[in-house]
C-alpha positions in Angstrom: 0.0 0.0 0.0 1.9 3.2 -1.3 2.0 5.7 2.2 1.4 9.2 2.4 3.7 11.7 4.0 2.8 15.3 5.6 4.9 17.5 7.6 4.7 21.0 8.5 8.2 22.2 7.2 10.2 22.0 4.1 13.5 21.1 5.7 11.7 17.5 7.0 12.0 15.4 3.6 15.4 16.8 3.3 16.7 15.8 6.4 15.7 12.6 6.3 17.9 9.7 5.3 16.8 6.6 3.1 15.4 3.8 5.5 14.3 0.5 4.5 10.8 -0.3 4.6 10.8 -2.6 7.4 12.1 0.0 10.0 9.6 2.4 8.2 6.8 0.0 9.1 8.5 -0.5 12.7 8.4 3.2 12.7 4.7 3.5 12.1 3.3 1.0 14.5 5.9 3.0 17.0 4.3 6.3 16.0 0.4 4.8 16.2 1.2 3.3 20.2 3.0 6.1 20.9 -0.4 8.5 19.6 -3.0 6.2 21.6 -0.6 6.4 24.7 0.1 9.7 24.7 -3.2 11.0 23.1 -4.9 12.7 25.9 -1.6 15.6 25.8 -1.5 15.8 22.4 -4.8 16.6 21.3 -6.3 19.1 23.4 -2.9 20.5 23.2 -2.5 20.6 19.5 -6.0 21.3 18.8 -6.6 24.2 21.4 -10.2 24.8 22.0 -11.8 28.3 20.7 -12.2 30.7 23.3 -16.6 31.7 23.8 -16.6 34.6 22.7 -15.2 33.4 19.5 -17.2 30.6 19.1 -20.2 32.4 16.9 -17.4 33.0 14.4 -17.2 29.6 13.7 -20.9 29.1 12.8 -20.5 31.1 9.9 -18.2 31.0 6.7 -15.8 33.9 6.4 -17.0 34.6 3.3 -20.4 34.9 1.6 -21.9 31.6 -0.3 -23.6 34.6 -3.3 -20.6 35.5 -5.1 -21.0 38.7 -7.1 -22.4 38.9 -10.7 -18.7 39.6 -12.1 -17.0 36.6 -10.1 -20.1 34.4 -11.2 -19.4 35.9 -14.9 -16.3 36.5 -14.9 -13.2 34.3 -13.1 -16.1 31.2 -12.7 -17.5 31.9 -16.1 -16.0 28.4 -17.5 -17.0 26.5 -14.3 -16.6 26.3 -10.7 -14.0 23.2 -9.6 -15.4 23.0 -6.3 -15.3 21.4 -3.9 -17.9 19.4 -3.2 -19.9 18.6 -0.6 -22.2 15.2 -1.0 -24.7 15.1 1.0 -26.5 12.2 1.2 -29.8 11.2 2.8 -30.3 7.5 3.9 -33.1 5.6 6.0 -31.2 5.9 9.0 -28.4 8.6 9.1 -27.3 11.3 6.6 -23.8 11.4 5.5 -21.1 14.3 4.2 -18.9 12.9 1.5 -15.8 13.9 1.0 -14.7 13.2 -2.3 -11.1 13.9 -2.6 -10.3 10.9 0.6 -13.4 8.6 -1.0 -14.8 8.9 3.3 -17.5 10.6 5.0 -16.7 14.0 6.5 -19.2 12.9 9.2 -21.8 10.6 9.6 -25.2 11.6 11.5 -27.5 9.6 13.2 -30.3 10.4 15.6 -31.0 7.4 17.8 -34.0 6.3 20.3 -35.0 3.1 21.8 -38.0 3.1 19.4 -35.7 3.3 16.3 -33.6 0.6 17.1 -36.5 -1.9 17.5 -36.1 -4.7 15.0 -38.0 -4.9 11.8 -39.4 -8.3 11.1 -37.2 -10.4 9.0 -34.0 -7.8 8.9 -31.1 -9.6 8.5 -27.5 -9.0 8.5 -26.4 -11.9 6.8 -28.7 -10.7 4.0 -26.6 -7.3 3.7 -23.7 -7.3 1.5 -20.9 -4.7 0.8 -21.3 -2.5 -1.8 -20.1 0.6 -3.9 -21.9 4.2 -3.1 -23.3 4.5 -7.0 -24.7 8.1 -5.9 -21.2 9.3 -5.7 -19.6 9.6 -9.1 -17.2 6.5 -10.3 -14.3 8.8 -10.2 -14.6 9.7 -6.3 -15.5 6.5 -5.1 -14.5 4.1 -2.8 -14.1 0.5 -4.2 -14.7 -2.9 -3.2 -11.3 -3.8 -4.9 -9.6 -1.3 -3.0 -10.2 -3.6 0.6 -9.0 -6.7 -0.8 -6.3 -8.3 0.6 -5.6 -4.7 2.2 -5.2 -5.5 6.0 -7.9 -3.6 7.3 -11.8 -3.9 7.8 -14.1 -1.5 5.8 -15.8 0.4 9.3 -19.2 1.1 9.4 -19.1 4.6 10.5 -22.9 4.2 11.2 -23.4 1.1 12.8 -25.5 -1.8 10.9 -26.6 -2.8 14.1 -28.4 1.1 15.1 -30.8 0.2 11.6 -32.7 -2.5 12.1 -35.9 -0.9 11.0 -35.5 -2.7 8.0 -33.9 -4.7 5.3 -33.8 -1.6 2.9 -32.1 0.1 6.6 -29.9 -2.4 7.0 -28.5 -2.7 3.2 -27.8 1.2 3.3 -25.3 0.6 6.1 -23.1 -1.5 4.1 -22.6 1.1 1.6 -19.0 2.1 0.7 -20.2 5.6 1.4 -20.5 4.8 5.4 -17.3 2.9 5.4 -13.9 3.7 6.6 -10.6 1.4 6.6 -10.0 0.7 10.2 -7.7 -1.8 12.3 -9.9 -4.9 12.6 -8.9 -7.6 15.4 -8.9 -4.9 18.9 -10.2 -2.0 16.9 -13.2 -2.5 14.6 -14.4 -5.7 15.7 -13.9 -5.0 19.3 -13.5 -2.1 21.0 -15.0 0.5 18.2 -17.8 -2.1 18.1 -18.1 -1.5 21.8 -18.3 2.3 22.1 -21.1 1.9 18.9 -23.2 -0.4 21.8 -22.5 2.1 24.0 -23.9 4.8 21.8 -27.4 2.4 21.6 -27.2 1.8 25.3 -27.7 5.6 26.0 -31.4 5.0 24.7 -32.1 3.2 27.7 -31.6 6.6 30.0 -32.1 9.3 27.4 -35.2 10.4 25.2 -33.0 11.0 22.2 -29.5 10.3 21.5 -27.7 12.4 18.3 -24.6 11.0 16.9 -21.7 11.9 15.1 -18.9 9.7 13.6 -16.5 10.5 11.8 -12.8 9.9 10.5 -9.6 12.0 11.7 -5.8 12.5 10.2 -4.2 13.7 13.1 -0.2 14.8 12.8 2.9 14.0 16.2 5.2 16.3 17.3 8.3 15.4 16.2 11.5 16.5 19.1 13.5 19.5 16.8 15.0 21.2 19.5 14.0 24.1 18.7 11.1 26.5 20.3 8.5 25.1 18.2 8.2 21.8 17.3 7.2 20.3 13.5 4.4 18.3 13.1 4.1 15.1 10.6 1.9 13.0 9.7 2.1 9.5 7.8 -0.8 7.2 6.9 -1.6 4.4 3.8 -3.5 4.4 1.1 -5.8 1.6 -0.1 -6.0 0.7 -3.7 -5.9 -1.9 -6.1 -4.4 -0.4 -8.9 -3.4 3.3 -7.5 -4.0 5.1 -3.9 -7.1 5.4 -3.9 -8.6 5.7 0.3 -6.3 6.5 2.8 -6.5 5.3 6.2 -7.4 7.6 8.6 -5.0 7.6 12.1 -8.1 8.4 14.0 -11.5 8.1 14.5 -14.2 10.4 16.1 -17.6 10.0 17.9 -19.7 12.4 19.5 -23.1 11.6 21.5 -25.4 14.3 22.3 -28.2 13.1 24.6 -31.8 15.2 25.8 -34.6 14.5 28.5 -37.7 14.6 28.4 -37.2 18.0 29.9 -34.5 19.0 27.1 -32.0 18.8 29.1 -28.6 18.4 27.0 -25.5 16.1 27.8 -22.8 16.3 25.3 -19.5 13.2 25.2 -17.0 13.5 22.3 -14.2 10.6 21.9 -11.7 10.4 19.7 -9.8 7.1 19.0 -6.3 5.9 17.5 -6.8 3.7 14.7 -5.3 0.6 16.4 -5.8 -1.9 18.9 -7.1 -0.9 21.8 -7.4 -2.9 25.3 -10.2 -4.0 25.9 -9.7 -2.8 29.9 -9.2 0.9 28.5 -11.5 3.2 30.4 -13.6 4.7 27.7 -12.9 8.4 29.4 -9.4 7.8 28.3 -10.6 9.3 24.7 -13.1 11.4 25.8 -11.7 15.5 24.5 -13.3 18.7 24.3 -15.8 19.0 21.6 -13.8 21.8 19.7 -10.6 19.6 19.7 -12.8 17.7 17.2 -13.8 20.6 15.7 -10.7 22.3 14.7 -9.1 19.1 13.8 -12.1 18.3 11.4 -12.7 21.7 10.1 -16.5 21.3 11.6 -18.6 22.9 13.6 -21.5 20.6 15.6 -24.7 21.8 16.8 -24.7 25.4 16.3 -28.0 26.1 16.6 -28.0 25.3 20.4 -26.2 27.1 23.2 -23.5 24.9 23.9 -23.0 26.4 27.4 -25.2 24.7 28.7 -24.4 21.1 27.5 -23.7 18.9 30.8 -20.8 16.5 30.8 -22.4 13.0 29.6 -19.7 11.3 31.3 -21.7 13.0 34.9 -25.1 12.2 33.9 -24.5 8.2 33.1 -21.1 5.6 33.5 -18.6 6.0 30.3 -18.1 2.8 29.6 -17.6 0.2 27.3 -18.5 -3.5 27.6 
């Protein structure tokens, strides 16, 4: 799988001497224990979180969406390149697609223990994987691109939150919702157990809102100097060219309500590895603009977020 290389200064390729691809490999699954061990430093440090009375910046784009007759006319008059945004509407969640990684920017999903009742006759044996044909050939992911690639294609909405039927339950398995993840202590394990602890919020809250999405975060690397230069270094799935790269982490953010609209607001973020299954779920849990800023997003601007409880003080952040 070819591997993609980012840093933050020009003088980092240069200085770098020719290694052999097995201490490159060494180097990366150093880099990915060394992120999950380290993880609750780095982020909220390298993701600062904005200040208040900033925040309603964020909710709106610096510039206008109308452009002007003469830019319309004029400089875009042979075509706009973009980007763009898909946004697509399924049974069960709606989905941001980023076209240039072939992965969701986010995936939402508004769960409640009346949702996740089972449909008669649903099936996940009947689901099979398939290729988003809503997003044009060129941008998509491809079935050809996970074979024989080492990693799982992760639901970012869970097969298991769309029971409500077979139609449901097929959309899930969409390469759209996927994203290549780790699979033995990762996908099928514990990501597959902070996704049940998502659905097990239904039990104590009227509605549970989620948001999951993929994250390519950079290290610090030791320069010795005042500030430090970040990198980043990831691979690429495809059969014939790079075609998905594989994110380093993984976000998902629960926003629970009462009956009395009260709101309760946990955001985790999680290295793309195995994980120990004895790991204390609050040992990913970060600030909601840590997220944010790392994902260029902004969540749930139409509430005031000042008033969002910690989830983590309203139920047990756990995993089982």
């Amino acid at each position: 799988m070819p591997i993609i290389r980012r840093t933050s200064r020009a003088t980092a390729s240069s200085s770098k001497s020719a290694t052999s691809s097995i201490l490159r490999q060494a180097i990366l699954v150093f880099t990915g224990f060394l992120l999950g061990a380290l993880f609750m430093v780095f982020v909220p440090s390298l993701y600062n979180a904005a200040e208040p009375s900033s925040l309603h910046r964020l909710m709106n784009p610096i510039r206008r969406n109308t452009l002007s007759a003469r830019a319309s006319s004029d400089i875009l008059k042979l075509g706009n390149p973009g980007p763009v945004s898909d946004l697509l509407e399924r049974s069960g969640y709606i989905l941001s697609y980023n076209r240039r990684d072939r992965l969701a920017h986010w995936v939402g999903e508004h769960l409640t223990s009346a949702s996740l009742q089972a449909g008669q006759g649903v099936d996940r044996d009947k689901s099979n994987f398939q290729e988003d044909t809503d997003i044009p050939e060129m941008f998509r992911a491809h079935l050809k691109d996970y074979v024989s690639s080492g990693y799982d294609r992760g639901h970012q909405a869970p097969a298991a939150d769309d029971l409500s039927s077979q139609e449901a339950m097929d959309e899930t398995f969409l390469l759209s919702n996927m994203a290549p993840q780790v699979g033995v202590g990762f996908n099928r394990h514990y990501w597959a157990y902070l996704e049940g602890f998502m659905r097990d919020l239904t039990q104590n809250f009227t509605d549970v809102y989620v948001y999951t999405g993929p994250l390519f975060l950079p290290s610090a690397a030791s320069t010795g100097r005042k500030n430090p230069a970040y990198s980043i270094e990831y691979p690429f799935l495809g059969a014939t060219t790079p075609n998905v790269p594989v994110p380093t982490h993984f976000f998902k953010i629960a926003l629970t309500t009462t009956a009395s609209s009260e709101y309760a607001l946990g955001a985790f973020v999680l290295p793309n590895q195995a994980i120990d299954s004895s790991t204390p779920l609050t040992n990913f849990k970060v600030e909601l603009e840590a997220i944010e800023k790392a994902a260029g997003l902004v969540f749930f601007d139409k509430l005031d977020r000042s008033k969002f409880a910690d989830l983590c003080s309203k139920t047990t952040c756990q995993v089982r």
